[in-house]
C-alpha distance (Angstrom), angle and dihedral (degrees) to the residues before:
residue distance angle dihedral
X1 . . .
X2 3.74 . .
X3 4.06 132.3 .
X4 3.41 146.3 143.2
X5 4.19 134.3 -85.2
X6 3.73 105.2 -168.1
X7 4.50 125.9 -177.0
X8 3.47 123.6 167.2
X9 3.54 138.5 -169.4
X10 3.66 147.0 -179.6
X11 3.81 84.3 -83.3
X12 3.43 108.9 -5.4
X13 3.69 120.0 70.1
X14 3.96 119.7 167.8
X15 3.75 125.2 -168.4
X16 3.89 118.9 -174.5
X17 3.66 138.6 179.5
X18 3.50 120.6 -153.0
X19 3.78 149.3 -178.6
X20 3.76 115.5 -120.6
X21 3.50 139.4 179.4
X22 4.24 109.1 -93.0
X23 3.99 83.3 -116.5
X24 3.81 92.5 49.4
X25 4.14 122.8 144.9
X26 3.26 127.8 -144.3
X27 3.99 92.4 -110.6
X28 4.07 84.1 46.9
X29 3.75 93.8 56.2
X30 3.77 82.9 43.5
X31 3.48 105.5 60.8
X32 4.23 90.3 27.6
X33 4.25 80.6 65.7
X34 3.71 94.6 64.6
X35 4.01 85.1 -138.0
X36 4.26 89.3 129.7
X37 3.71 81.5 59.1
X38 3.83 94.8 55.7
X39 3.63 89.9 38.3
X40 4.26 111.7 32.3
X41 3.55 100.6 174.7
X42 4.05 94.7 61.3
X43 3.62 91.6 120.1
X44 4.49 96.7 -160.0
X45 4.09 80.0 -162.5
X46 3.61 84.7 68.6
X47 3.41 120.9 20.4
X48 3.59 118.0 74.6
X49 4.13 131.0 -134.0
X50 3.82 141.4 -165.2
X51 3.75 136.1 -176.9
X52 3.84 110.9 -115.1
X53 3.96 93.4 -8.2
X54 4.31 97.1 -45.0
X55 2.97 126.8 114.4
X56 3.92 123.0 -90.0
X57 3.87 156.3 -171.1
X58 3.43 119.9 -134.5
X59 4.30 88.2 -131.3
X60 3.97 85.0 64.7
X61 3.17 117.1 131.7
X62 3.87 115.6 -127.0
X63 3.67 141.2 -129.6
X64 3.68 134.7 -146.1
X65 3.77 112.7 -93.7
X66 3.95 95.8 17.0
X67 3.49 127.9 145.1
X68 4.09 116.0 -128.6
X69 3.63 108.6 -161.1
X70 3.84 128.1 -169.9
X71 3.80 110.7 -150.7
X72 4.10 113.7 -148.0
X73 4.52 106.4 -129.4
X74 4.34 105.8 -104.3
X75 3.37 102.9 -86.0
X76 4.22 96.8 -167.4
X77 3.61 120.5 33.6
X78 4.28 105.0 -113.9
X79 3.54 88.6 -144.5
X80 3.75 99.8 49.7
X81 3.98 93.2 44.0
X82 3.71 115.6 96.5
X83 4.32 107.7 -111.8
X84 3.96 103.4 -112.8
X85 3.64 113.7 -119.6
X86 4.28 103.4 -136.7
X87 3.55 114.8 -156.6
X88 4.04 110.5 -87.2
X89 3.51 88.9 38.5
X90 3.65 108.8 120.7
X91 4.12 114.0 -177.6
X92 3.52 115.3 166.4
């Protein structure tokens, strides 16, 4: 069956589809992409992944057509970083 690996970055954004095995996980389809080649420090301890933007565990099983996402950590805490003021905006 077909479906979809996706990773993005910054810069770097990679969407794959792949073949799998009908009785294919999440961490299967995963490491079947060859993504954790193009991108060695994805730790799968760590980062987290979903299926068309829910949450998931990598011993999911998967279905054909579905998206596997792998979600970078936070990087900047939202509520420490200063709101950006876009051009128009007029707060007083």
């Amino acid at each position: 069956m077909q479906v979809g690996i996706a990773y993005s970055e910054t810069v770097n954004q990679l969407w794959l589809r792949i073949e799998v095995p009908e009785e294919a996980t999440v961490q299967l389809a995963i490491e079947q992409s060859g993504i954790l080649g193009k991108f060695p420090y994805i730790d799968l301890a760590e980062y987290k992944v979903g299926i068309f933007g829910k949450m998931a565990e990598l011993d999911d099983k998967l279905k054909p057509g579905d998206r596997v996402e792998i979600y970078r950590p936070i990087t900047a805490d939202p509520a420490t970083v200063p709101r950006r003021v876009f051009a128009g905006d007029d707060e007083e």
